[in-house]
C-alpha positions as CSV (number, residue, x, y, z in Angstrom):
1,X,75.6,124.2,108.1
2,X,79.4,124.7,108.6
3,X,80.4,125.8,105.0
4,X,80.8,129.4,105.6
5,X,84.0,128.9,107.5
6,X,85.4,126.2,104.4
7,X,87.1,127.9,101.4
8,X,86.5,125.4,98.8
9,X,89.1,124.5,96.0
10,X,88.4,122.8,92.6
11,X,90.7,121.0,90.3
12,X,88.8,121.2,87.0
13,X,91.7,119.9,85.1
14,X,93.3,116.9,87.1
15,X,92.9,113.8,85.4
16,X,92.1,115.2,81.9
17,X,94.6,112.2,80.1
18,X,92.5,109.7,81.5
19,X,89.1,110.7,79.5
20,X,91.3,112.5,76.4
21,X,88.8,111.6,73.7
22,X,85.8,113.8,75.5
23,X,88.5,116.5,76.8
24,X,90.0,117.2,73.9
25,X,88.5,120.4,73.2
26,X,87.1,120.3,77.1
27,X,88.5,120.2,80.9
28,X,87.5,117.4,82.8
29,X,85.1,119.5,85.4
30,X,83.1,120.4,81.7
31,X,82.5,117.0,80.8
32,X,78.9,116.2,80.0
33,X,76.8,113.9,82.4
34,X,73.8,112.1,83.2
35,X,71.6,114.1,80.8
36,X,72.0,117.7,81.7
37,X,75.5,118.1,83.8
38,X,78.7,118.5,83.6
39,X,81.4,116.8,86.1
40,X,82.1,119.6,87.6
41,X,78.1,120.4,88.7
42,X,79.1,117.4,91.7
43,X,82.1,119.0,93.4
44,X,80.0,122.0,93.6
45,X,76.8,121.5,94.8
46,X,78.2,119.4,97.4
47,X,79.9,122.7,98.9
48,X,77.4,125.1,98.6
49,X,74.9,122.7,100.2
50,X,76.7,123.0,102.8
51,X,77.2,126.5,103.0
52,X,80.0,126.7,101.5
53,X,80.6,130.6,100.5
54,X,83.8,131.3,98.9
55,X,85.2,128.3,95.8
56,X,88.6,128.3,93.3
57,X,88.2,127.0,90.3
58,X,91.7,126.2,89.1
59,X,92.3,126.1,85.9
60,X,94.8,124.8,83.4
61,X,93.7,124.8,79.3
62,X,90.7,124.1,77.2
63,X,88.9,125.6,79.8
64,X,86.7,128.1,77.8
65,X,83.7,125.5,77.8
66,X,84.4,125.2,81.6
67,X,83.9,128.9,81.7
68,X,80.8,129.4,79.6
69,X,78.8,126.6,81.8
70,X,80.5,127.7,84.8
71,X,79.5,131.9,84.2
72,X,79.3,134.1,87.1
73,X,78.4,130.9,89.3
74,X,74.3,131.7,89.6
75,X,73.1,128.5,89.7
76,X,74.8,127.8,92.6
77,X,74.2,130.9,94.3
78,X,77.9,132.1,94.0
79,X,77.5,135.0,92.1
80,X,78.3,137.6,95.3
81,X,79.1,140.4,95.4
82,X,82.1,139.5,97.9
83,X,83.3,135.3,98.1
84,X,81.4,133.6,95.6
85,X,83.2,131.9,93.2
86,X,86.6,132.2,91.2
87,X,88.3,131.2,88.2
88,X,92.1,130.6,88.8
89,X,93.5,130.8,85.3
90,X,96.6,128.9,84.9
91,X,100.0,129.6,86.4
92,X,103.1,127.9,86.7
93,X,106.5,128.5,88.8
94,X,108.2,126.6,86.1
95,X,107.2,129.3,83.1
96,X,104.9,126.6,81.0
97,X,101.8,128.2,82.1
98,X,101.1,124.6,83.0
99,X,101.0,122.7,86.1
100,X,102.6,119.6,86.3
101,X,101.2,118.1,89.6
102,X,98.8,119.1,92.6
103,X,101.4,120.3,94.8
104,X,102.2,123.2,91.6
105,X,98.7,123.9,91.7
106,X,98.6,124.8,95.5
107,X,102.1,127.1,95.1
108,X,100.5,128.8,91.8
109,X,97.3,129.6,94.1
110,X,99.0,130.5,97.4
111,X,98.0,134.2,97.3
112,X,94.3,133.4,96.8
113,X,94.1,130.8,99.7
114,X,96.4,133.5,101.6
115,X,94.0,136.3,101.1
116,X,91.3,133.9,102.4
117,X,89.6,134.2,105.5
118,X,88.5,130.4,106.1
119,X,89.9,128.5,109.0
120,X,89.4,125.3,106.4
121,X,89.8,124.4,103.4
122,X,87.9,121.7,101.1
123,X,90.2,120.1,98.1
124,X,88.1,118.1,95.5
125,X,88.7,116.8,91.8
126,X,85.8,117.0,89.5
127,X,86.6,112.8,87.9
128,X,84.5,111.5,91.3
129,X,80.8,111.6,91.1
130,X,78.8,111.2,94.0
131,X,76.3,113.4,96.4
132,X,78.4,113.6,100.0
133,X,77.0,115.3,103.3
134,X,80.0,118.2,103.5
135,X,78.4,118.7,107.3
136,X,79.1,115.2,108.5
137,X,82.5,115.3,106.9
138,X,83.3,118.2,109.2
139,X,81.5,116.6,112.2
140,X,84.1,113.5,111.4
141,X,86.9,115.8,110.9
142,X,86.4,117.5,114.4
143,X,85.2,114.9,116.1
144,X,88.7,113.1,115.3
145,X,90.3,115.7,116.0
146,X,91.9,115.5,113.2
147,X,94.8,117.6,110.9
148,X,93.8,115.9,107.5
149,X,90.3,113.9,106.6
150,X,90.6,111.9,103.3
151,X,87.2,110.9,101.8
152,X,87.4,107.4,100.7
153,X,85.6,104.3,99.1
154,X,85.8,100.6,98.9
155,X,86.4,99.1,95.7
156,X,88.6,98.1,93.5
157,X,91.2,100.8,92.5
158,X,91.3,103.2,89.8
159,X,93.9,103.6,86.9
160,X,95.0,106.7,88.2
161,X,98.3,108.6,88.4
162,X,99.0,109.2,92.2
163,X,95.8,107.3,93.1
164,X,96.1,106.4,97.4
165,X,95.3,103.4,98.3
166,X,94.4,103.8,102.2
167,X,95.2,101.5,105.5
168,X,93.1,102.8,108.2
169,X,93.0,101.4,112.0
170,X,90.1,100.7,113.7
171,X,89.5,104.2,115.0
172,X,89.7,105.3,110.9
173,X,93.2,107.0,111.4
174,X,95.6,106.3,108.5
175,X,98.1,103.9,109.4
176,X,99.3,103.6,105.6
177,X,99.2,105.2,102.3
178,X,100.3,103.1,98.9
179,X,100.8,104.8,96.0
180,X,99.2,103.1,93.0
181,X,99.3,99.4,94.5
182,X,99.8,96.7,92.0
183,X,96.3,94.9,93.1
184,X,93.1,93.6,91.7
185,X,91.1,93.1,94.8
186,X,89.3,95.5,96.8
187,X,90.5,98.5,98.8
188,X,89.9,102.0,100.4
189,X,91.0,104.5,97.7
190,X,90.6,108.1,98.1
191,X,88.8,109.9,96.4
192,X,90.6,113.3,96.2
193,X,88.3,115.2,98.3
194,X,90.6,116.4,101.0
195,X,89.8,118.4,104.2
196,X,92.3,120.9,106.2
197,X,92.7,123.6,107.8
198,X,93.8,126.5,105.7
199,X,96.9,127.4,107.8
200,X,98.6,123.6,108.3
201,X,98.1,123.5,104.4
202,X,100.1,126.6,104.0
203,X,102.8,125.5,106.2
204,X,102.9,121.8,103.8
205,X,102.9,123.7,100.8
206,X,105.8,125.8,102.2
207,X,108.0,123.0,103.4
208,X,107.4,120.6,100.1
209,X,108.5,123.6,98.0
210,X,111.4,124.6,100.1
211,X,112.7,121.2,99.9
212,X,111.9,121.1,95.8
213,X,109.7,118.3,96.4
214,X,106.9,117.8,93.8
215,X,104.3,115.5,94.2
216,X,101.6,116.5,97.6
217,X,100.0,112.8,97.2
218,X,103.5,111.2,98.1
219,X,105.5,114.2,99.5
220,X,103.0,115.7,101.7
221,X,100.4,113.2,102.5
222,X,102.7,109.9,102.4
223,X,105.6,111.1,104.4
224,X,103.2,112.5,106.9
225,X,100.9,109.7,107.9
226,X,102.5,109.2,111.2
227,X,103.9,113.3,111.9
228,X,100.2,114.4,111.6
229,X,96.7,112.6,112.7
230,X,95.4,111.5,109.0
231,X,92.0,109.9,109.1
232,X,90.1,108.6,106.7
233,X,86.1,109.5,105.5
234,X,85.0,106.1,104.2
235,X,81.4,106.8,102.5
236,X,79.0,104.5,100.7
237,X,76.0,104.5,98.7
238,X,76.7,106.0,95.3
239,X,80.0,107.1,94.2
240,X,82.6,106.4,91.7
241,X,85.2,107.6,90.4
242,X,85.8,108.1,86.1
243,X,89.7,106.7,85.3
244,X,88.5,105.6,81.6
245,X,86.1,105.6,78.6
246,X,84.8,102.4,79.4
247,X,84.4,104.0,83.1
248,X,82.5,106.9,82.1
249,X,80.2,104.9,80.0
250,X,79.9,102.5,82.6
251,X,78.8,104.9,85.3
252,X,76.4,106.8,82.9
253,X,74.6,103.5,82.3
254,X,74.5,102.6,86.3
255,X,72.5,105.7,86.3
256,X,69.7,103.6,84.6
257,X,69.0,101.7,87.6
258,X,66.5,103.3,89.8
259,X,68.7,103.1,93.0
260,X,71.6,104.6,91.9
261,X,70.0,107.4,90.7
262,X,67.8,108.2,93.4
263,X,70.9,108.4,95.8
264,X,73.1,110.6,93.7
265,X,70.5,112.9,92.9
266,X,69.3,113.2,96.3
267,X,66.4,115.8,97.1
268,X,68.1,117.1,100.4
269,X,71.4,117.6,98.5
270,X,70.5,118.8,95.0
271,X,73.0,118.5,92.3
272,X,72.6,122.4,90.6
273,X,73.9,123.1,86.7
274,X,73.6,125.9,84.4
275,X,69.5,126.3,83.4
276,X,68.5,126.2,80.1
277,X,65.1,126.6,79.0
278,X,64.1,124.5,76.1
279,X,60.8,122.7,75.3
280,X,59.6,119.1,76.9
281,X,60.9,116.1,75.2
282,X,58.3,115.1,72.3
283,X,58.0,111.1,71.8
284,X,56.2,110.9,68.4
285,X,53.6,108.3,67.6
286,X,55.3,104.3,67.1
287,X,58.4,105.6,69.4
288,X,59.6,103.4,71.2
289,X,61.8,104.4,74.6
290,X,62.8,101.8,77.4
291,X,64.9,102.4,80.8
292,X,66.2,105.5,79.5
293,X,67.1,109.3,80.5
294,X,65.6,111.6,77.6
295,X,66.4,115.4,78.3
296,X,64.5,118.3,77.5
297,X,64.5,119.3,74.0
298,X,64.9,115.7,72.5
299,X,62.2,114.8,70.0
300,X,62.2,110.7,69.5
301,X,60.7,109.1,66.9
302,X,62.3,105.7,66.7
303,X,63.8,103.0,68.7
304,X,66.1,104.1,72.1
305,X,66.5,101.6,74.5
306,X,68.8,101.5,77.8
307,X,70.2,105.5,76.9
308,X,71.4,108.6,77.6
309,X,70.0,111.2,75.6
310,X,71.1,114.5,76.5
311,X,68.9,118.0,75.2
312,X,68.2,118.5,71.6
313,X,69.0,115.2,70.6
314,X,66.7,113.6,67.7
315,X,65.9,110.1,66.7
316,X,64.2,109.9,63.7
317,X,61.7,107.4,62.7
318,X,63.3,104.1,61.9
319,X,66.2,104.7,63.9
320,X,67.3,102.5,66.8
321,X,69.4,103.4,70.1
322,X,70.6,100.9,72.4
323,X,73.3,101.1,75.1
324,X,74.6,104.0,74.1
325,X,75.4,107.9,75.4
326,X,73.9,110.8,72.8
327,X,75.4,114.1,73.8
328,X,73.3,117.3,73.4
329,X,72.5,117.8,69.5
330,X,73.5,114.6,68.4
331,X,70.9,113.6,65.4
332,X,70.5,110.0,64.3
333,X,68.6,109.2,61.1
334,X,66.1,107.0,59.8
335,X,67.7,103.5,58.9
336,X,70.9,103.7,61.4
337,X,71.2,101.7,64.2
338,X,73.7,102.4,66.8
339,X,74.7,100.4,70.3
340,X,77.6,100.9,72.5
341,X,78.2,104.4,71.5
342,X,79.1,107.5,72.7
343,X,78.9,110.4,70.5
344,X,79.8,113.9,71.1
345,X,78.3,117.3,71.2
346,X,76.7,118.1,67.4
347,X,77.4,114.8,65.9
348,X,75.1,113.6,62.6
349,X,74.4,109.9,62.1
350,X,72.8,109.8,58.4
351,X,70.8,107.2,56.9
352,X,71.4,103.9,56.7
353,X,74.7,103.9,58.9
354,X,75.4,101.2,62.1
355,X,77.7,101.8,64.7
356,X,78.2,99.3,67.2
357,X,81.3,98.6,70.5
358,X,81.3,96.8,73.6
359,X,80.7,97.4,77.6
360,X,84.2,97.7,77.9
361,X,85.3,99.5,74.5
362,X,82.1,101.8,73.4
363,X,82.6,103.7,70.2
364,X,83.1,107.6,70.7
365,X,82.4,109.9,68.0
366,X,84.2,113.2,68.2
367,X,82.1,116.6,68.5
368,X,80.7,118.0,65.0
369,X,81.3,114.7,63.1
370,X,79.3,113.8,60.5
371,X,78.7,109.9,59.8
């Protein structure tokens, strides 16, 4: 492993707009996931599987869930008495207290990443989720010989601010970078995992902000492609990246199929979140449960079907879940039906009530509601 010369940064905030109905109260790294994590559990344990010693977490509001998940950073075997991991609370040149764009970020951080000892450092945002070999990334990057590595995907483009869409030559090297192309069909998008080393990225942030330049997608990447070697990381298998509601739902239910989830929760590379003991789930007698992920702590007496149930949820007897994403605590009762939904942390269905959205427009219940 390679990590311990990598200083890995985290934007848990970056993208938050895009998913506002889960991060109201909630950063974008803290959003639930798959059962038992958060977004943020991804970014991570694809760094410290690689050995990566020493991560920022920067920060930027609603961030007290982040930081109750998050702790001293045990379950990832960051809590260190020297590295280990960091919380970068918010600060901003401008006197908000709120950054305003990536580049902001890097100049409200500058002492940290100065006080570093890393030749390298590892950008990622927590809206991506997949399972990436941080070891082969640096064998690509030095291999290449190359200033910047981009991780990047085929597909079609996310609705994202800033989102690069990527030309690359046949050697991989970036011949092109658009900023939020007006296209439907597929391309290689990035997928804000970025890899440098620490001393060229201090000399970028320098020059942008001496020349009051704000954005680092199009003023330090973009204007740069043919001034430094930038190559592009194209991976496969699973990984996507969350620009929606609809997207979120929709990669929570691709989780259901077999193949996806055995290649984002790969064995070699395990994906690590905060423990919490609680008991089995209990499946009563007459439950029925079909292609579903049921966390610990759930007790299910009725009907869930092609779920997510995260811990402590309950269906009662009579009950029927279909399509749908039940955060932890979420309690549905006897008589009420529900398909298509997403409820929130806490929420009470009671009897007798039917709640039902599409694939592309799922209904989302708001934490602590009652129905």
């Amino acid at each position: 492993m390679t990590g311990n010369n990598i200083l890995g940064i985290i934007y848990s905030n970056k993208y938050d707009e895009c998913l506002s109905e889960i991060t109201a109260l909630r950063t974008m790294g803290s959003v639930p996931f798959g059962g038992r994590y958060r977004l943020i559990d991804f970014a991570l344990s694809n760094m410290v599987n690689s050995g990566i010693e020493k991560v920022g977490v920067v920060t930027k509001s609603n961030y007290q869930s982040l930081m109750d998940h998050l702790g001293t950073g045990k379950p990832w075997d960051l809590s260190r008495k020297t590295e280990g991991m960091f919380i970068l609370p918010p600060f901003s040149y401008g006197g908000t207290g709120n950054y305003t764009g990536r580049l902001e970020m890097l100049r409200g951080i500058v002492g940290f990443i100065a006080r570093s000892n890393e030749e390298y450092v590892l950008f990622s945002d927590c809206n991506s989720v997949m399972n990436i070999d941080v070891d082969e990334l640096m064998a690509f990057h030095t291999d290449k010989n190359a200033d910047i590595s981009i991780v990047c995907k085929r597909g079609a483009l996310p609705k994202l601010e800033n989102i690069m869409a990527i030309e690359l030559d046949g050697d991989a090297r970036v011949k092109q970078i658009a900023m939020e192309p007006n296209t439907t069909g597929e391309v290689i998008y990035s997928l804000n995992m970025i890899l440098m080393k620490r001393s060229l990225l201090q000399r970028l942030v320098n020059e942008a902000v001496s020349l009051n330049h704000e954005s680092f997608e199009r003023d330090v990447l973009q204007r740069n492609t043919e001034r430094l070697r930038i190559f592009g990381y194209e991976i496969g298998g699973f990984a996507r990246t969350i620009d929606s509601l609809a997207s979120y739902f929709k990669v929570s239910m691709e989780l259901l199929d077999p193949k996806n989830c055995g290649e984002l929760f790969n064995p070699d590379r395990p994906v690590y979140t905060k423990v919490r003991d609680d008991m089995p789930a209990i499946y009563g007698l007459g439950s029925s449960v079909k292609n579903s992920l049921i966390a610990s702590g759930c007790i299910i007496d009725g009907e869930v079907e092609n779920s997510v149930l995260f811990r402590g949820v309950r269906v009662e007897k009579g009950a029927v879940v279909k399509n749908s994403i039940l955060m932890q605590g979420s309690f549905v009762a006897a008589g009420s039906s529900l398909n298509y939904t997403i409820t929130d942390k806490s929420v009470a269905i009671t009897p007798n009530k039917s709640l039902s959205g599409a694939e592309n427009y799922p209904v989302f219940v708001g934490k602590g509601i009652v129905i």
